[in-house]
C-alpha positions in Angstrom: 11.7 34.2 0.8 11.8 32.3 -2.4 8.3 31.7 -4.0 8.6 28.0 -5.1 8.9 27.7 -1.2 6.2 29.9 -0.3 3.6 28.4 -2.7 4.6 25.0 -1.0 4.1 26.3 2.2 1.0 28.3 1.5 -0.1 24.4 -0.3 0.3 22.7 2.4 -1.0 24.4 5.4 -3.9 24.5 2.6 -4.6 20.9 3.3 -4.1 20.5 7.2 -6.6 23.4 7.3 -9.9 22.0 4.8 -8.8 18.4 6.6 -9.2 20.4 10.2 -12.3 21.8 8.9 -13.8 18.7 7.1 -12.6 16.6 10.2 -14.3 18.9 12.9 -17.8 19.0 11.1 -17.5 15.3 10.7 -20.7 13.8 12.8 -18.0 11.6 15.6 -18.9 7.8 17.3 -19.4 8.2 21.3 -17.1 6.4 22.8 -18.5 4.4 25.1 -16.3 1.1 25.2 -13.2 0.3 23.7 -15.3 -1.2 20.9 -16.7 2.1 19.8 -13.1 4.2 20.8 -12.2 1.7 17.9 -14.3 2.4 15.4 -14.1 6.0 15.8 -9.7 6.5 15.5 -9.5 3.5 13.3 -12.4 3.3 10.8 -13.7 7.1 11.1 -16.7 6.0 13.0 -17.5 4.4 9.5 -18.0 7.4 7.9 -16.0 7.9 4.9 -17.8 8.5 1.7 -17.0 7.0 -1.6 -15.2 10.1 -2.5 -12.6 10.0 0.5 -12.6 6.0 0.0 -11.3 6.4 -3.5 -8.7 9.3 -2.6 -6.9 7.8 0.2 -6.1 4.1 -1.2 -5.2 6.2 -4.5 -3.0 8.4 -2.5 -1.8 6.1 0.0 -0.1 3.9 -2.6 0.9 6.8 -4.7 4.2 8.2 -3.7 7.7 9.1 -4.4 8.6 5.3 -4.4 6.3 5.0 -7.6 6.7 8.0 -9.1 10.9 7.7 -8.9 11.4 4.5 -8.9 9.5 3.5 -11.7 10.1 6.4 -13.9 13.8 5.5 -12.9 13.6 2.4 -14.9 12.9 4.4 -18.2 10.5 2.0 -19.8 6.5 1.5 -20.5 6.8 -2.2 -19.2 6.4 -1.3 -15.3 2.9 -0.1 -16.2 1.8 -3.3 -16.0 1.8 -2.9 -12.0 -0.9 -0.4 -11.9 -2.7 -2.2 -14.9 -2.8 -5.4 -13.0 -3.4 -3.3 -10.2 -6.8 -2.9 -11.4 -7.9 -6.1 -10.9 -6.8 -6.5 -7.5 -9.0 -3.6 -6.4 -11.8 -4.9 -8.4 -11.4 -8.2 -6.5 -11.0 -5.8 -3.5 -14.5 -4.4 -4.0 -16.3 -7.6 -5.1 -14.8 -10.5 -3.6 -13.3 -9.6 0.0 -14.7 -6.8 0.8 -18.5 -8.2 1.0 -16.5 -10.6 3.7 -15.2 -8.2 5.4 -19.0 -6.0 6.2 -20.3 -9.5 6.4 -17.6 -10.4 9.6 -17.7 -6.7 10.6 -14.0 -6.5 10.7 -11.8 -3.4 11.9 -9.0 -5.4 10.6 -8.1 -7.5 8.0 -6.6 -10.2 10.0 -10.1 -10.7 12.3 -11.2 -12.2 9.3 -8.8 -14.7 10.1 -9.5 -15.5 13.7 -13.4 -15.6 12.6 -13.0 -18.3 10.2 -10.2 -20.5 11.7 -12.1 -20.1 15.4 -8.1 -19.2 16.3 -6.9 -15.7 17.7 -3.0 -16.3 17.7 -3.3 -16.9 14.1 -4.6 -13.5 13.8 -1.9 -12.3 16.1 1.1 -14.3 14.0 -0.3 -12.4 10.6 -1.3 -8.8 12.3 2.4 -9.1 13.5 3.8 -9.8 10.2 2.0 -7.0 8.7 3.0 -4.7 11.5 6.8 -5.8 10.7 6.2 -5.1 7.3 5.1 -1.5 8.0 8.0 -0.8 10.6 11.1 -2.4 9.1 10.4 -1.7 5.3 7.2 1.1 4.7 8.1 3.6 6.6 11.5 3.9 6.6 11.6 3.8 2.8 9.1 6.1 2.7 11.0 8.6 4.9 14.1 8.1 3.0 12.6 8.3 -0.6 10.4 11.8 0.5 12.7 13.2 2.4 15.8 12.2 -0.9 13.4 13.8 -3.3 12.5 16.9 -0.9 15.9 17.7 -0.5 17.0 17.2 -4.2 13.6 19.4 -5.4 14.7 22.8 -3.0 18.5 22.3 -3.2 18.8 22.0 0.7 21.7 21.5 2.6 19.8 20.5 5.8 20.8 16.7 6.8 18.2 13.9 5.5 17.7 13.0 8.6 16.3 15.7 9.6 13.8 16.2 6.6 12.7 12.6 7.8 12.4 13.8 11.5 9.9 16.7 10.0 7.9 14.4 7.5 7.8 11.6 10.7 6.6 14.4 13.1 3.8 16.0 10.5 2.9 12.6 9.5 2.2 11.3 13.3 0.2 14.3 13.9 -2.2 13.6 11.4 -2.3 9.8 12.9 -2.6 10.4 16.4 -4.7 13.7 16.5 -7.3 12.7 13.4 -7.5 8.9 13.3 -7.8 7.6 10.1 -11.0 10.3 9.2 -8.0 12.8 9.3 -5.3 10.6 7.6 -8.5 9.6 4.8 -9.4 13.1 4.3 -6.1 14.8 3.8 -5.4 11.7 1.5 -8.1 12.8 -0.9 -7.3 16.5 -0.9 -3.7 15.6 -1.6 -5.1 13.2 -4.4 -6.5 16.4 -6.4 -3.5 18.3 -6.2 -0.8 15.3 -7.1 -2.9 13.9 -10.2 -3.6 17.2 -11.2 0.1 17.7 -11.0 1.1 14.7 -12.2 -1.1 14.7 -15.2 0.2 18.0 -16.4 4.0 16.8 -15.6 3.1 13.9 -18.5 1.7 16.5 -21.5 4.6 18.6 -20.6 7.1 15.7 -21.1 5.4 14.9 -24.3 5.5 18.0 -25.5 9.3 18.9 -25.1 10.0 16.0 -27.5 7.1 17.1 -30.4 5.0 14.4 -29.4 7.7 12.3 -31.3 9.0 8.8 -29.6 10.8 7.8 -32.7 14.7 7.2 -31.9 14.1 5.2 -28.4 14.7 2.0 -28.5 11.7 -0.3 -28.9 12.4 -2.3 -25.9 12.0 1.1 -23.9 8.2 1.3 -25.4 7.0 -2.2 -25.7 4.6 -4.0 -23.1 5.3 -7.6 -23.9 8.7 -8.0 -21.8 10.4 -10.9 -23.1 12.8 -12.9 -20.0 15.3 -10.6 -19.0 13.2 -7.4 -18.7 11.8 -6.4 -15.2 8.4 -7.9 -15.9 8.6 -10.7 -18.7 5.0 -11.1 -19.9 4.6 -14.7 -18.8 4.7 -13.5 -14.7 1.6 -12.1 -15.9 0.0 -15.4 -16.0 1.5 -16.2 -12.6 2.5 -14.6 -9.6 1.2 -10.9 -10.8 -2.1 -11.4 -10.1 -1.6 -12.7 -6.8 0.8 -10.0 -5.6 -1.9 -7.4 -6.3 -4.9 -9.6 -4.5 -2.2 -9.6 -1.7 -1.6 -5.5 -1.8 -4.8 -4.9 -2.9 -7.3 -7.0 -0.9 -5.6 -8.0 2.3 -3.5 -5.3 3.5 -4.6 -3.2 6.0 -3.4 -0.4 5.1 -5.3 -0.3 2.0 -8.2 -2.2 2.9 -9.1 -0.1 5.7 -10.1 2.8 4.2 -13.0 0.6 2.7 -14.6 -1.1 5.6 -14.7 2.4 7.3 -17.7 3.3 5.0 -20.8 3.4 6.3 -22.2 0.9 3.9 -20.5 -1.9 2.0 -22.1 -0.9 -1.2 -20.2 2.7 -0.4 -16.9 1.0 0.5 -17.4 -0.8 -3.4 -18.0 2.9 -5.5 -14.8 4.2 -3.8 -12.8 1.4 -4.8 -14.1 0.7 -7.7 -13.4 4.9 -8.5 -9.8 4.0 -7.4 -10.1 1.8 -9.9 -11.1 3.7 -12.6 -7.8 6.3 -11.6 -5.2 3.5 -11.7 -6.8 2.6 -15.4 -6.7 5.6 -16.7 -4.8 8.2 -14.8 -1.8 6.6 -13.3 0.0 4.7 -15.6 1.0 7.2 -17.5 2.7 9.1 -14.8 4.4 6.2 -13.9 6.1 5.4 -16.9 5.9 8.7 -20.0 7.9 11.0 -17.9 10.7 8.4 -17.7 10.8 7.3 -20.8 10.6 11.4 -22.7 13.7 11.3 -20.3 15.8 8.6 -21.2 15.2 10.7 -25.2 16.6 13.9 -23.4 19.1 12.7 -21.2 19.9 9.2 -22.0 20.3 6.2 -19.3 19.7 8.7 -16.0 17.8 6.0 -13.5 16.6 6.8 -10.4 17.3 10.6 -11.7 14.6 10.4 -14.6 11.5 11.9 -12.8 13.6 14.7 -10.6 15.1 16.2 -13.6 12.4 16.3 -16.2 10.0 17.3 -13.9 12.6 20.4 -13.1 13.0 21.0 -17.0 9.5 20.9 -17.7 7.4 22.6 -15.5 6.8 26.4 -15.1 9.1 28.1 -12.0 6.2 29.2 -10.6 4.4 25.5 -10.1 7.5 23.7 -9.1 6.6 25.2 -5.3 2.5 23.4 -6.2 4.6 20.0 -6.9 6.9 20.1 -4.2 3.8 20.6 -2.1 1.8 17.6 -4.1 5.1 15.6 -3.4 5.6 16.2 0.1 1.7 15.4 0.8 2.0 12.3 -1.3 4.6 11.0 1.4 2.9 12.6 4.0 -0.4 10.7 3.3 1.8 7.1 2.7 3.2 7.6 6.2 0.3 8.8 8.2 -1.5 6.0 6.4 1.0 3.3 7.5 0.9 4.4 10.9 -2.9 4.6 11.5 -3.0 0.7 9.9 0.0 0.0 12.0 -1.4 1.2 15.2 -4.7 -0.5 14.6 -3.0 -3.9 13.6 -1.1 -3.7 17.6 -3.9 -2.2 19.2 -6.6 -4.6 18.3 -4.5 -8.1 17.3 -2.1 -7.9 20.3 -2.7 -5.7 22.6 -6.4 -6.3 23.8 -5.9 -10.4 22.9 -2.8 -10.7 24.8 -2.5 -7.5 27.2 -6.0 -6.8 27.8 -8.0 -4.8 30.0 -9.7 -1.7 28.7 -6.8 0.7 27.1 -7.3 4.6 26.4 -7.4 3.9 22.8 -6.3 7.1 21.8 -3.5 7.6 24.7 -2.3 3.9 23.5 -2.1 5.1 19.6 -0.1 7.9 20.3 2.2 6.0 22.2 2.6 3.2 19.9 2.7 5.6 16.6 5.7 7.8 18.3 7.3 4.2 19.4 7.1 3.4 15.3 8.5 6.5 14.0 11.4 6.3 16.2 12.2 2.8 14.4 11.5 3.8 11.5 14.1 7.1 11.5 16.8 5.0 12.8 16.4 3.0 9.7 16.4 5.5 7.4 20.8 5.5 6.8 20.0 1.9 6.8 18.0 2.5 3.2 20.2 5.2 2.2 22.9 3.0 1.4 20.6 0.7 -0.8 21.4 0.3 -4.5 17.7 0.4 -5.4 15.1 1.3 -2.9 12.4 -0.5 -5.4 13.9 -3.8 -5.4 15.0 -3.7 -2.0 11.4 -3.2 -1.0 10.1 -5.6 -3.5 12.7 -8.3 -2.7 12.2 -7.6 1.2 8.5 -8.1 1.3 8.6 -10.8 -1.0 9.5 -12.9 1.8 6.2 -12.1 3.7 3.4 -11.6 0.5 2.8 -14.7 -0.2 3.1 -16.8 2.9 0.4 -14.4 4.6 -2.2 -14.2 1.3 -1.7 -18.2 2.1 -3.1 -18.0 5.3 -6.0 -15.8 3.7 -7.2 -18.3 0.7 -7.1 -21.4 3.0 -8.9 -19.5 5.3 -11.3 -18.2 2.6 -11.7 -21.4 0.3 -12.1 -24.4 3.5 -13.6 -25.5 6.3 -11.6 -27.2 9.3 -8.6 -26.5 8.6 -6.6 -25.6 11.7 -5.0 -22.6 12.5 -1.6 -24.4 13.7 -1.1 -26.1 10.1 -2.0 -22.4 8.3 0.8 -20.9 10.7 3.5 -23.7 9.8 2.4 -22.9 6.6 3.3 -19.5 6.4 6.7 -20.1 8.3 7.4 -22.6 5.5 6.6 -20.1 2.8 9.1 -17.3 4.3 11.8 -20.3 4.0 11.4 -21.2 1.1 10.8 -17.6 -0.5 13.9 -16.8 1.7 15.1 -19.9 -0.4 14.4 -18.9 -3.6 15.8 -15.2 -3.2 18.9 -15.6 -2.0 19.9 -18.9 -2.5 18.6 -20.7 -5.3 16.2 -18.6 -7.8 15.8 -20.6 -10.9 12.7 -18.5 -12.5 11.8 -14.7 -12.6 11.2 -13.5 -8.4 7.3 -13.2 -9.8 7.2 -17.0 -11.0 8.8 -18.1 -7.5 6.0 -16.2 -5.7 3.6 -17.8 -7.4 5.5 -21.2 -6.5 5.5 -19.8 -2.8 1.9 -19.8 -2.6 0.8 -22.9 -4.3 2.7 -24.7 -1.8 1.4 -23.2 1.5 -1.7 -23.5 0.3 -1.2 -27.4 0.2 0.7 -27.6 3.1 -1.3 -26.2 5.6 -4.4 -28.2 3.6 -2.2 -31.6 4.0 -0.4 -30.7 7.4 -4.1 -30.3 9.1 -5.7 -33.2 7.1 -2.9 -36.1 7.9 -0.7 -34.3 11.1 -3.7 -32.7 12.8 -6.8 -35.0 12.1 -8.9 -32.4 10.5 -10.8 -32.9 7.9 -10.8 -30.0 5.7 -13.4 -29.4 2.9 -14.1 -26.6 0.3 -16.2 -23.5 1.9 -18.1 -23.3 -1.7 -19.5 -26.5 -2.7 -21.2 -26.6 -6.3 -23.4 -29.5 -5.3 -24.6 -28.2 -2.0 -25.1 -24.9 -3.7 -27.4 -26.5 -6.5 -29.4 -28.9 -3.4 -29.8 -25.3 -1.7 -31.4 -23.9 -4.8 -33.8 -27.2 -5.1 -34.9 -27.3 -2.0 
């Protein structure tokens, strides 16, 4: 048996067996009610250390759509998404997350039925979400792991089928370990694919000298002028308000911090998460693809694949194919424990009821998504770009439902109803601006999406519904507080 494929084996069962381990000694909720049966599969019976915090949103967002996709545009530019990245976990950590503890949420969404006094609103957004994760995230993700899995060992083997065995590890990890298991293996894979990753980058650097000179300057500047990817004015825009969208209400991500046991633990490991999308992951994102385009020329897609084949030692390509295949691993199983808890608590006990075996329903729910999400995956294979046809796709959905968040957030009395025509309206008219009419950059029109849900739903419950909605935070009630 070849050794690259034994070392990825020998990797791999590496992980499942410290996660086992880890999982098994892991102090577990008793599960009482359905309440508690929550807790324990979705938020790890709040146990999850800054440590585990930190590794799973870092490896949950990390994976081969990143690493290929943005390497595949061959330029420094697209590091600005894990730079602006930064602050959205930072607003994470000191903005919604106190909320969150202070609403005791398993979901992000509950915020939302807490402050509007409204479940179906929470039920409208969960679903979105849960759309989201079916119809674009995993899918993708199958395609992209299973595209790169196949190129890396030279297999004949159908992609479909490669996505049938990353679908079937990943569920396991879902259904039998709850998020403690999907958390944990996240942070062991974490080690291994920045360890990897990091090295991949010297490497790169090193087969041209250390010398840059001879690409063209557009390739290594960060101020993108209006027909680059990113022009440098979105920054001032719509950037910022993607990220607080990815970063601060998306249950995937946010889960793993409001399954800490404290909030001031759920803070350090995002805050650590932080620290690795500052200083770690930019680099990988963006060096390997541009030492590339020097090598090879204008290569896409095919940037990371081959350089990372010319570059690193025989004997570790079998470590990074491992690091690889744990990076989707970790994105799927991730997806699925936040999509099963999105159905599970937002729509099935609000609109099903009774008391569910919340492990029994999981499962069934988890193997329900993966079949979806398979039976997509030709669907992406014929995509031009799987980045924009991701970013393009959830575009659509971003905005309208971080609307439904900040009126919720930033007033009082607003009614559910106008916040749910609200977000409707934004998916038209983001539907609007993409495929019809787009007369700024896609990160401008965002922006432009948001603003006006926001002041919809603020004048469609004031004037339609007879509300009367007022700020949350009030300057002068806050200084007659302090007086009195």
């Amino acid at each position: 048996m070849d050794i690259q494929f034994i070392v990825f084996l020998g990797l791999t069962a590496a992980i499942a067996a410290l996660t086992y381990i880890k999982c098994r000694r892991a102090p577990h909720t008793e599960q009482s009610t359905v309440a508690d049966a929550n807790k324990e599969v979705f938020l790890a019976g709040g146990g999850l250390t800054w440590f585990f915090v930190a590794g799973s949103i870092t490896l949950t967002n990390l994976s081969t759509e990143q690493l290929v996709g943005m390497n595949g545009n061959q330029m420094a530019l697209l590091a600005w998404w894990e730079l602006a990245a930064v602050a959205g976990l930072i607003i994470l950590a000191k903005v919604f997350l106190p909320v969150y503890y202070k609403y005791n949420c398993t979901t992000t969404t509950e915020l939302l039925e807490k402050r509007y006094n409204d479940h179906h609103i929470r039920a409208v957004i969960g679903t979105l979400f849960l759309l989201g994760n079916v119809l674009i995230f995993i899918p993708s993700m199958l395609y992209t792991g299973s595209l790169f899995m196949q190129s890396m060992f030279n297999v004949q083997a159908p992609l479909i089928l490669i996505a049938i065995a990353f679908a079937a590890v990943g569920s396991a990890y879902a259904v039998f370990g709850g998020l403690r298991a999907v958390a944990v293996s996240d942070a062991y894979s974490g080690v291994l694919l920045l360890s990897l990753g990091v090295l991949v980058v010297f490497l790169a650097v090193k087969a041209i000298g250390f010398d840059f000179s001879g690409i063209p300057a557009q390739r290594l500047t960060m101020i993108g002028g209006n027909d680059s990817p990113i022009p440098w004015h979105t920054l001032l825009t719509g950037m910022i308000f993607i990220q607080i969208f990815y970063w601060s209400t998306n249950q995937t991500i946010t889960q793993r911090a409001m399954a800490s046991p404290t909030l001031k633990e759920g803070q350090k490991g995002v805050l650590v998460a932080a620290a690795i999308r500052l200083l770690i992951v930019p680099p990988m994102i963006v060096i390997p693809g541009i030492v590339s385009y020097k090598l090879y020329g204008d290569i896409g897609d095919a940037a990371y694949g081959r350089i990372v084949a010319d570059v690193l030692p025989t004997f570790l390509s079998g470590a990074f194919a491992a690091a690889i295949a744990a990076a989707v691993l970790t994105s799927v199983n991730s997806v699925l424990n936040s999509s099963t808890t999105l159905y599970v608590c937002d729509i099935h006990e609000k609109y099903v009821g009774g008391e569910p075996n919340v492990k029994r329903l999981n499962a069934v729910i988890t193997i329900i998504i993966v079949l979806i999400g398979l039976t997509l995956v030709p669907v992406y294979a014929t995509a031009d770009s799987i980045i924009n046809l991701i970013q393009q796709l959830y575009g659509l959905l971003s905005m309208p439902i971080l609307s439904a968040f900040i009126v919720g957030l930033l007033f009082n009395d607003v009614d559910a109803r106008a916040a749910i025509a609200a977000v409707v309206l934004g998916v038209l008219l983001y539907g609007f601006f993409s495929f019809v009419w787009n007369p700024l950059h896609y990160i401008h029109m965002m922006f432009f999406t948001l603003i006006a849900c926001v002041v919809f739903a603020v004048t469609i419950s004031r004037f339609v519904l007879g509300t009367s909605p007022s700020l949350a935070f009030s300057p002068t009630k806050e200084l007659d507080a302090q007086r009195s």
